[in-house]
LOMI-601682 format. One record per residue: x, y, z of N, C-alpha, C in turn; residue in three letters; chain. Coordinates in nm, 2 decimals, m for minus. Atoms other than C-alpha are relative to their C-alpha. Layout:
neast / nnorth / nup / caeast / canorth / caup / ceast / cnorth / cup / residuo / cadena
X / Y / Z / X / Y / Z / X / Y / Z / Ala / A
...
// end
This chain:
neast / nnorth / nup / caeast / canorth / caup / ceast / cnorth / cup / residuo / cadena
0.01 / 0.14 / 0.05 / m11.14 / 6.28 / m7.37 / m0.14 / m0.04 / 0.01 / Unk / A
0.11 / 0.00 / m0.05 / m11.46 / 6.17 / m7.44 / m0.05 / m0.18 / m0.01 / Unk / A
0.00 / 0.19 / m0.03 / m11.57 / 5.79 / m7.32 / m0.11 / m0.06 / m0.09 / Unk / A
0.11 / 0.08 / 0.02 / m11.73 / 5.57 / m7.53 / m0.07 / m0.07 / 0.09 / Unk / A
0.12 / 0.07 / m0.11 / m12.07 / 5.41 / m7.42 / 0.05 / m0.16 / m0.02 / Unk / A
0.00 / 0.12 / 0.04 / m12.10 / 5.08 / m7.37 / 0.13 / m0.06 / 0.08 / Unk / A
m0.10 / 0.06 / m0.08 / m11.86 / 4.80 / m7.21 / 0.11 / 0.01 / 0.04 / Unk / A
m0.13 / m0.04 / 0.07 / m11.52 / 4.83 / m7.16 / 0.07 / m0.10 / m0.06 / Unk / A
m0.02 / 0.14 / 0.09 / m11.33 / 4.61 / m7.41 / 0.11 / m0.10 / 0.06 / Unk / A
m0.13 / 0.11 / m0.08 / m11.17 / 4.32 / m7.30 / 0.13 / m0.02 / m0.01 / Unk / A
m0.13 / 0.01 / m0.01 / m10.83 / 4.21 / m7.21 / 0.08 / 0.17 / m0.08 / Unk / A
m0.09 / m0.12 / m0.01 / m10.74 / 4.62 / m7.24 / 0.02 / 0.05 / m0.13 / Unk / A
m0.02 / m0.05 / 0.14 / m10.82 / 4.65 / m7.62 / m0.13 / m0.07 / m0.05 / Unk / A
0.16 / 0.06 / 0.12 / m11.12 / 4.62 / m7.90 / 0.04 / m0.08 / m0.06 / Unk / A
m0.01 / 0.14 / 0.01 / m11.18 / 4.30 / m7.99 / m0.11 / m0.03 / m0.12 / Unk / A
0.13 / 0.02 / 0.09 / m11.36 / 4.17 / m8.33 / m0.03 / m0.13 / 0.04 / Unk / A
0.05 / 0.14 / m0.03 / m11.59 / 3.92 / m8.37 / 0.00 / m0.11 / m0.08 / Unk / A
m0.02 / 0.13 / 0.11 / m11.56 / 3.61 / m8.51 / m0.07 / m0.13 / 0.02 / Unk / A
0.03 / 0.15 / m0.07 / m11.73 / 3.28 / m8.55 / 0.04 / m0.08 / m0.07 / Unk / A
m0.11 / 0.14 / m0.05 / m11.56 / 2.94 / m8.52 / m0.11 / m0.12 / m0.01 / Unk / A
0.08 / 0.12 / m0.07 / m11.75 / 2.59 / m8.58 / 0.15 / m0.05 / 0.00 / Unk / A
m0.02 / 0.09 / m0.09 / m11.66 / 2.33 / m8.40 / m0.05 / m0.08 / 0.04 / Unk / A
0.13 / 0.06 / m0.04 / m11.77 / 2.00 / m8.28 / m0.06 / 0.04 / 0.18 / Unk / A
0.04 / m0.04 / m0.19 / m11.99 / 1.98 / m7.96 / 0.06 / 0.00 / 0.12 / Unk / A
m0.12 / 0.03 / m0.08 / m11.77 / 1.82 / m7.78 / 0.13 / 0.15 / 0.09 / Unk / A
m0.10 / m0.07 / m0.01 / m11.48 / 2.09 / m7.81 / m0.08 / 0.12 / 0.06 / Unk / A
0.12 / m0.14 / m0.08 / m11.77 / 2.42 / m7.75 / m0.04 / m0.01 / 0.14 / Unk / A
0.09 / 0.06 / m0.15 / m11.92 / 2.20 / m7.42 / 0.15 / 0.04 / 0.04 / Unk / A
m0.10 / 0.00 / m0.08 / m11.53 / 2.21 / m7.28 / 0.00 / 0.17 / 0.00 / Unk / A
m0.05 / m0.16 / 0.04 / m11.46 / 2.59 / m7.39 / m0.11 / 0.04 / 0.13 / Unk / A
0.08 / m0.02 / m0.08 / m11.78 / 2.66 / m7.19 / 0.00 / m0.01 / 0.13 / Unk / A
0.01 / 0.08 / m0.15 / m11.71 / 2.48 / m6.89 / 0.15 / 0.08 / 0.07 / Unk / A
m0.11 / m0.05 / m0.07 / m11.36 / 2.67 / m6.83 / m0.01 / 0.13 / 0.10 / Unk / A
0.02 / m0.11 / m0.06 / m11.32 / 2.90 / m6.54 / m0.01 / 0.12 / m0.04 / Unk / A
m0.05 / m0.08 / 0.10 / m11.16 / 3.15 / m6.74 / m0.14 / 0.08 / m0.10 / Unk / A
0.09 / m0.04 / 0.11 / m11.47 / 3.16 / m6.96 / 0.10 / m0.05 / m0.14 / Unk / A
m0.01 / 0.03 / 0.14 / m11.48 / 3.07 / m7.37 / 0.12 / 0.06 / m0.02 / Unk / A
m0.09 / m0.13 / 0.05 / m11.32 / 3.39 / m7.43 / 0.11 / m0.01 / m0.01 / Unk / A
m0.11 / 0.02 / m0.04 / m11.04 / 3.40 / m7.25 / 0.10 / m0.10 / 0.02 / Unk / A
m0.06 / 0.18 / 0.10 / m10.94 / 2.99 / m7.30 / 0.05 / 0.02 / m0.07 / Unk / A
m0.03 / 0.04 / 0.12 / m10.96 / 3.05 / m7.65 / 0.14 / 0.10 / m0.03 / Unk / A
m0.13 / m0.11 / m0.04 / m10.74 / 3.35 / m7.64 / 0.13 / m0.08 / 0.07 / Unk / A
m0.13 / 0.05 / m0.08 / m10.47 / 3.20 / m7.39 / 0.03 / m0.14 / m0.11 / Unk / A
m0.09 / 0.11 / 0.03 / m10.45 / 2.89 / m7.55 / 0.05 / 0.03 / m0.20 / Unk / A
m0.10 / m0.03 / 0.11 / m10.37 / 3.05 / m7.91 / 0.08 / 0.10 / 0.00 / Unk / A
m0.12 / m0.03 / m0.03 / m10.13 / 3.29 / m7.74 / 0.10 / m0.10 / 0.00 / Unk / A
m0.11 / 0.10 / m0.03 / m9.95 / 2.98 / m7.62 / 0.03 / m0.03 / m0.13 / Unk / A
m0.03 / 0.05 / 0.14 / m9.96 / 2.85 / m7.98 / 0.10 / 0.08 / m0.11 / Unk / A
m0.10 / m0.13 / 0.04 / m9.84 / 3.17 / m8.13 / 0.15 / 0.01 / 0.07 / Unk / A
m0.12 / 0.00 / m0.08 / m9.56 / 3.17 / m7.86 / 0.09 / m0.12 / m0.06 / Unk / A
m0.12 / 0.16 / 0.06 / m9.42 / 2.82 / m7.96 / 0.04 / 0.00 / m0.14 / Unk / A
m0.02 / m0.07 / 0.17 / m9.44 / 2.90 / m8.33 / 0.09 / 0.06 / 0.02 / Unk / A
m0.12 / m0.08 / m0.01 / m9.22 / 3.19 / m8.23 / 0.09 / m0.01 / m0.02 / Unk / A
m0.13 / 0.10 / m0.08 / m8.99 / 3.02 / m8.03 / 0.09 / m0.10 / m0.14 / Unk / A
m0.04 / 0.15 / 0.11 / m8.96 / 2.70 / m8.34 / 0.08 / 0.05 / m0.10 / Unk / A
m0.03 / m0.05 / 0.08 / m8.93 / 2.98 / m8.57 / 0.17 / 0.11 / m0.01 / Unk / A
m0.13 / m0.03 / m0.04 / m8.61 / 3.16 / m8.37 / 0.08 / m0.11 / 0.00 / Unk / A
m0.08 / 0.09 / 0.01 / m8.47 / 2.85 / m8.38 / 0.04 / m0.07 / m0.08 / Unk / A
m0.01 / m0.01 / 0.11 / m8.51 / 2.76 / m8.68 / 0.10 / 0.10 / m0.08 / Unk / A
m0.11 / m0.11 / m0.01 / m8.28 / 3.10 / m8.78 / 0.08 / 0.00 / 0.08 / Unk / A
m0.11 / m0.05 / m0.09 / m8.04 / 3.03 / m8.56 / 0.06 / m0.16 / m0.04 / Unk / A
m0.07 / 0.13 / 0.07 / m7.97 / 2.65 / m8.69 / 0.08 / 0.04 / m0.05 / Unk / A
m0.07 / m0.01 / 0.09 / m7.69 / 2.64 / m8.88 / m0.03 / m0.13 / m0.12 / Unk / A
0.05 / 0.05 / 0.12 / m7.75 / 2.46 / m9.20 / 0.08 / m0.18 / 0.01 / Unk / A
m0.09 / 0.14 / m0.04 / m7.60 / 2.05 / m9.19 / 0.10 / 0.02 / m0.18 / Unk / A
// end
């Protein structure tokens, strides 16, 4: 197996890049989290994704009125 150089990639998989405006405001808080940018921004649109999910199983599982 032969190792790439270089970092290893985060959260256990390669990762592209992407850029995001935003006001200042919202970037100054992302910054300030323990977590780091990164990983904030990541968790908090897992969560988002998850609830979507969730609205969306529920949604199919309604019965119609």
């Amino acid at each position: 197996m032969t190792k790439k150089p270089g970092r290893p990639a985060l959260f256990g998989e390669a990762m592209i890049n992407v850029t995001l405006g935003m006001p200042d405001d919202i970037r100054n808080w992302l910054f300030t989290q323990p977590k780091g940018a990164n990983a904030t921004l990541i968790d908090l649109v897992k969560e988002a994704m998850e609830k979507d999910r969730e609205r969306e199983q529920s949604a199919a599982f309604s019965l119609p009125a």
